[in-house]
RODO-2510 file (C-alpha; in nm, 4 decimals, decimal comma):
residues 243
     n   res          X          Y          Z
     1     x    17,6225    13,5614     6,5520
     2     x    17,4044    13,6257     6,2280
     3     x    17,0957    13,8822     6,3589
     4     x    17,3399    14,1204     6,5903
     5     x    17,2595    14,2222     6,9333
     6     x    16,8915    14,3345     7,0098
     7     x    16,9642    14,6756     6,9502
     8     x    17,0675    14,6198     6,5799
     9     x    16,8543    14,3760     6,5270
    10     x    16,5659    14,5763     6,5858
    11     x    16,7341    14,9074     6,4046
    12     x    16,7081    14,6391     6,1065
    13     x    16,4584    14,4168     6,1021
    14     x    16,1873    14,5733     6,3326
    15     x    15,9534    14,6392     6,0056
    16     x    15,9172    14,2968     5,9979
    17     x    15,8055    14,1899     6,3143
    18     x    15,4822    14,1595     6,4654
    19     x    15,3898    14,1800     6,8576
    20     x    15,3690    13,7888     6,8442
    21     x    15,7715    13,7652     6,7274
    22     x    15,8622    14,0226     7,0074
    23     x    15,6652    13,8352     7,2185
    24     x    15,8609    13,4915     7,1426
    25     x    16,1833    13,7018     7,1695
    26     x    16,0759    13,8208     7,5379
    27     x    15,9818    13,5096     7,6528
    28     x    16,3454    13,3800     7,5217
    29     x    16,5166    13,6433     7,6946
    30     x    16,2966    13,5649     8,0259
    31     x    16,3799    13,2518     8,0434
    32     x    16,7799    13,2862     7,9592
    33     x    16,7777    13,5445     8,2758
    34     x    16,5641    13,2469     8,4664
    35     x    16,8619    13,0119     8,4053
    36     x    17,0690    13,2596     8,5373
    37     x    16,8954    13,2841     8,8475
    38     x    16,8191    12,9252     8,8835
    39     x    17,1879    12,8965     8,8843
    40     x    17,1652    13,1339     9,1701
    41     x    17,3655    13,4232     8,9963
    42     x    17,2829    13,7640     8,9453
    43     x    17,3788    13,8687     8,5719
    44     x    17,4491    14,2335     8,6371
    45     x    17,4541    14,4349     8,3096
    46     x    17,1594    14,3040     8,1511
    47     x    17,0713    14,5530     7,8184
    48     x    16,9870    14,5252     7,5070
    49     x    17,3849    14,5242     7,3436
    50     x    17,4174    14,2247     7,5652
    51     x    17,1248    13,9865     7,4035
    52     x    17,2117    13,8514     7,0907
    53     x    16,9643    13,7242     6,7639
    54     x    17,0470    13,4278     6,5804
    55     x    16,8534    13,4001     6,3022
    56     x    16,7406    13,0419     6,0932
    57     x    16,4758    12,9434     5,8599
    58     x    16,3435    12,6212     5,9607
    59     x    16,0614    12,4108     5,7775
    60     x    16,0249    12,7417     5,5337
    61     x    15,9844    12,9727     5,8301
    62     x    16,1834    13,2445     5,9351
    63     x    16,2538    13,2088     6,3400
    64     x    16,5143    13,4232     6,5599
    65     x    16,5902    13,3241     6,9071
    66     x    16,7625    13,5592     7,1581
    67     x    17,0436    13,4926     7,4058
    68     x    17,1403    13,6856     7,6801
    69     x    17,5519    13,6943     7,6927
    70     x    17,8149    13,8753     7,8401
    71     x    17,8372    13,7251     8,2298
    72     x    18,1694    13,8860     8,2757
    73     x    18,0007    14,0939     8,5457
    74     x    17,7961    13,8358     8,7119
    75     x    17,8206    13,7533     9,0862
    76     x    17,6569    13,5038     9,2779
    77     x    17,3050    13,6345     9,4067
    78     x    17,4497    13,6081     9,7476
    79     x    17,6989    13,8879     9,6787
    80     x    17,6012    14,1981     9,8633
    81     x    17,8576    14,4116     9,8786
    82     x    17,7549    14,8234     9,8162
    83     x    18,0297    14,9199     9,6279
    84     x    18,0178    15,2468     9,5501
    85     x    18,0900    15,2128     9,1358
    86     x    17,9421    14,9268     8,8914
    87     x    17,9853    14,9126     8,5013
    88     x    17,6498    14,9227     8,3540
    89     x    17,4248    15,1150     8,0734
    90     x    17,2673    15,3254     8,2866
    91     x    16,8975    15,3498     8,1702
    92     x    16,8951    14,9626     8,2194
    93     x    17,0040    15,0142     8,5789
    94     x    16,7589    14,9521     8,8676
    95     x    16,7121    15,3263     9,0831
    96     x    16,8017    15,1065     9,3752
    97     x    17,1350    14,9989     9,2503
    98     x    17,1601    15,3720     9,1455
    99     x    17,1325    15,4944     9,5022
   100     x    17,4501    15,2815     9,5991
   101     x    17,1961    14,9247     9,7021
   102     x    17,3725    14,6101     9,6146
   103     x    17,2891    14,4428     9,2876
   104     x    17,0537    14,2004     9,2895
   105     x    16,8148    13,9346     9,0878
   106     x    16,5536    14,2037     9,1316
   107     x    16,7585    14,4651     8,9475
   108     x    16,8175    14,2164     8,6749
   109     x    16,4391    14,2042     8,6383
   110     x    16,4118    14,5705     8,6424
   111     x    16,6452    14,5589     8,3804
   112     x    16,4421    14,3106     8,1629
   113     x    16,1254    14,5280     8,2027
   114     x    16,3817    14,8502     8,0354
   115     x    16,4204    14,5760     7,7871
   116     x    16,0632    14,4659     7,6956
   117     x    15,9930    14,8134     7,6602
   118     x    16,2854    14,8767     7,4570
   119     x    16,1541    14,6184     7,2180
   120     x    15,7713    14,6814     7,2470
   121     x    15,8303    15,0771     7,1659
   122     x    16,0790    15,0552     6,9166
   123     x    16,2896    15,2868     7,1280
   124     x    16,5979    15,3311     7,3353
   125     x    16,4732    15,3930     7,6988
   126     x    16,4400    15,7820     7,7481
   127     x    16,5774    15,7792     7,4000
   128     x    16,4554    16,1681     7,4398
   129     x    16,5939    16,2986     7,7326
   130     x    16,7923    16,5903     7,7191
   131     x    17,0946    16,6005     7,9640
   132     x    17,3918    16,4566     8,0790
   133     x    17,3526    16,0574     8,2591
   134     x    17,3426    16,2160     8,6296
   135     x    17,0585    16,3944     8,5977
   136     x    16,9188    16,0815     8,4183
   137     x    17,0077    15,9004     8,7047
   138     x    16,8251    16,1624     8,9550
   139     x    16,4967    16,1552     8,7437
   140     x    16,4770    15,7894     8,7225
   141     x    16,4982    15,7555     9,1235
   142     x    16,2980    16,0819     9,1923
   143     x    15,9841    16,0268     8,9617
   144     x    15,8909    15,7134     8,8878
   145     x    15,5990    15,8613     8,6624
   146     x    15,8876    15,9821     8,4196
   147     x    15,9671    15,6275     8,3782
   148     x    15,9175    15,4685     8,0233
   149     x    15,5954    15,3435     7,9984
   150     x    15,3663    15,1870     7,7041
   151     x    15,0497    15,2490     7,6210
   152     x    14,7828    14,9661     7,5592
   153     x    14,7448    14,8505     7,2111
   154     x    14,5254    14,5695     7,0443
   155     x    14,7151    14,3114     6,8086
   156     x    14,6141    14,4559     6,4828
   157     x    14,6746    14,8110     6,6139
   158     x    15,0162    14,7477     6,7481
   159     x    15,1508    14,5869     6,4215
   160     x    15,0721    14,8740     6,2508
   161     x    15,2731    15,1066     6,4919
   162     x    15,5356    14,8753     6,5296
   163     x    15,6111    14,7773     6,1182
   164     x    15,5792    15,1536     6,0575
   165     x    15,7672    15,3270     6,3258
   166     x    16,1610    15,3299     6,2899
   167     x    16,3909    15,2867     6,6288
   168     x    16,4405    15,5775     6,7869
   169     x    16,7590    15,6479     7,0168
   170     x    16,9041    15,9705     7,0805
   171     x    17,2569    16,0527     6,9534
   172     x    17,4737    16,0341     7,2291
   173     x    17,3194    15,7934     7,3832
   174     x    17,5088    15,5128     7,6166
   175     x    17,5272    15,1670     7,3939
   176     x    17,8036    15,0174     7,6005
   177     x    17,8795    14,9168     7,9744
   178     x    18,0811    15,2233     8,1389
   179     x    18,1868    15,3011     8,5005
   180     x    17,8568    15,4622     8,7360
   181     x    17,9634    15,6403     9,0147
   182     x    17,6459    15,5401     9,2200
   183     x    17,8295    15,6967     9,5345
   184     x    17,8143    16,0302     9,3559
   185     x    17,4473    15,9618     9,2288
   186     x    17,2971    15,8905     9,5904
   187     x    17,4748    16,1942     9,7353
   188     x    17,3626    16,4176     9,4642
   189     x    17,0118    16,3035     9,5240
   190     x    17,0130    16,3295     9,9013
   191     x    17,1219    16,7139     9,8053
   192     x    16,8419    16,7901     9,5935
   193     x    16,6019    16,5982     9,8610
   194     x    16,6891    16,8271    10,0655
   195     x    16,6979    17,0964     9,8587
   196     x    16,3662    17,0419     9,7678
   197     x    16,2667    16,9992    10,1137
   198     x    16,3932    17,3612    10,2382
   199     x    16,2044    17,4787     9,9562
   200     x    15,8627    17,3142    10,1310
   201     x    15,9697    17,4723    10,4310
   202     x    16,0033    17,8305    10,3028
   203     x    15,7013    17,7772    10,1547
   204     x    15,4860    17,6829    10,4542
   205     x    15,6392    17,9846    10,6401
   206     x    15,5838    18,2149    10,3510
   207     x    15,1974    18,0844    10,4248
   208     x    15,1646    18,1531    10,7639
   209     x    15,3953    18,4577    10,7693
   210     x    15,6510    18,3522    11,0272
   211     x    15,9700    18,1650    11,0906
   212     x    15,9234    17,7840    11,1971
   213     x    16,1536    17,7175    11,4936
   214     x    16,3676    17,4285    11,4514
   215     x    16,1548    17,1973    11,6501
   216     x    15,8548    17,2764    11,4158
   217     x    16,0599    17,2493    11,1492
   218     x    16,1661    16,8770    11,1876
   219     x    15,8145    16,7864    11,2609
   220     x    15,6932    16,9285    10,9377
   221     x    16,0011    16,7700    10,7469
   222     x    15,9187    16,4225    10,9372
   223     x    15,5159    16,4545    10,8151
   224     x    15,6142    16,5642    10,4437
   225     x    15,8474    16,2980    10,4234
   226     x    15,6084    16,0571    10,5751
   227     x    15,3551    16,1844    10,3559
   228     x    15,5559    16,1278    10,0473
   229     x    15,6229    15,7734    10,1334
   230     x    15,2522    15,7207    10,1985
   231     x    15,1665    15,8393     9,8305
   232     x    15,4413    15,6302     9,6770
   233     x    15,3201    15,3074     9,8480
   234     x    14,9418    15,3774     9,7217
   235     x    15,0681    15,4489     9,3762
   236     x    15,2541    15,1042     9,3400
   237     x    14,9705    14,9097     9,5037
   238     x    14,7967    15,0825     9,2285
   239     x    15,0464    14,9617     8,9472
   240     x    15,0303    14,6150     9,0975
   241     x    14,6457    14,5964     9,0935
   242     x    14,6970    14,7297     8,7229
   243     x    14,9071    14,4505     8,6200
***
């Protein structure tokens, strides 16, 4: 299809766009992955390689339209089976579906959002993250605050970033579905939560200057981890009263 998949497209042509064409391309894209859903599926491997541009010129004007493609992996939104290993890209994969939840319409959403801000920033997502794809994995679900994010721009200012700032992806970056071991991923983060938990505990001991006994222990672990819980709920009602 004349314009290549989203990725190329925007390697090529992203000096001409403005926000209001990326705009038009993200509504297109949100409402091919509202078909999907309407048609009660879940689309499963939604990325950038899998949205294609076809380009026209009608009535003198240049226009591209987007199309999200590739349903090989699609299951109806029903389907909830955890199974252990999906094929995916994994920066476009929701940290749920990363800790070994079933996929579903809400990870295809999450996956649009890596999308949007794929397009909007001119840039893979953690195009600058050094490391293999499980630690990747481990400080998507771990921090959210090291999740891409965009900063607010008016029109005119935005135009001028986006004409004049080349895509950016790092070179061995994923471009292509491959096997996730998300069975490996959540055990390798329940490891370093605990980990990281034994290290809170020495810590508290270290302040007090003795031993906690094992009962004292698991009450501190159940408060930290209540704690932590507590803070991540008041930081996404804080996103959503941002939005």
């Amino acid at each position: 299809m004349k314009g290549g998949n989203l990725r190329e497209f925007l390697k090529n042509k992203n000096s001409e766009l403005d926000l209001s064409d990326k705009l038009t391309l993200l509504l297109n894209i949100a409402q091919g992955l509202k078909d999907i859903h309407k048609k009660n599926l879940v689309h499963r491997d939604l990325h950038s390689g899998n949205i294609l541009n076809f380009c026209s010129i009608k009535l003198r004007k240049f226009k591209t339209v987007s199309y999200i493609t590739d349903l090989g992996l699609s299951q109806p939104a029903s389907y909830q089976k955890q199974e252990g290993k999906i094929f995916g890209v994994l920066p476009y994969v929701a940290p749920e579906v990363l800790q070994g939840q079933p996929y579903t319409q809400v990870a295809d959403i999450y996956s649009f959002g890596m999308v949007a801000y794929e397009l909007l920033a001119n840039a893979y997502p953690y195009y600058d993250f050094e490391g293999d794809e499980t630690k990747l994995a481990l400080n998507i679900y771990a921090d959210p605050k090291k999740r891409p994010n965009v900063e607010y721009l008016d029109h005119e200012e935005y135009n001028t970033f986006s004409q004049n700032t080349p895509y950016q992806i790092h070179s061995i970056a994923t471009t292509t579905s491959q096997l996730i071991n998300t069975q490996q991923i959540a055990q390798l983060f329940q490891e370093a939560k605990q980990q990281a938990l034994a290290q809170e505990l020495k810590h508290i001991e270290a302040l007090i200057d003795q031993p906690l006994t094992d009962e004292q222990k698991e009450l501190v672990s159940d408060f930290i981890q209540t704690k932590k819980l507590t803070i991540q709920d008041e930081a996404d009602e804080q996103a959503e009263d941002q939005a």
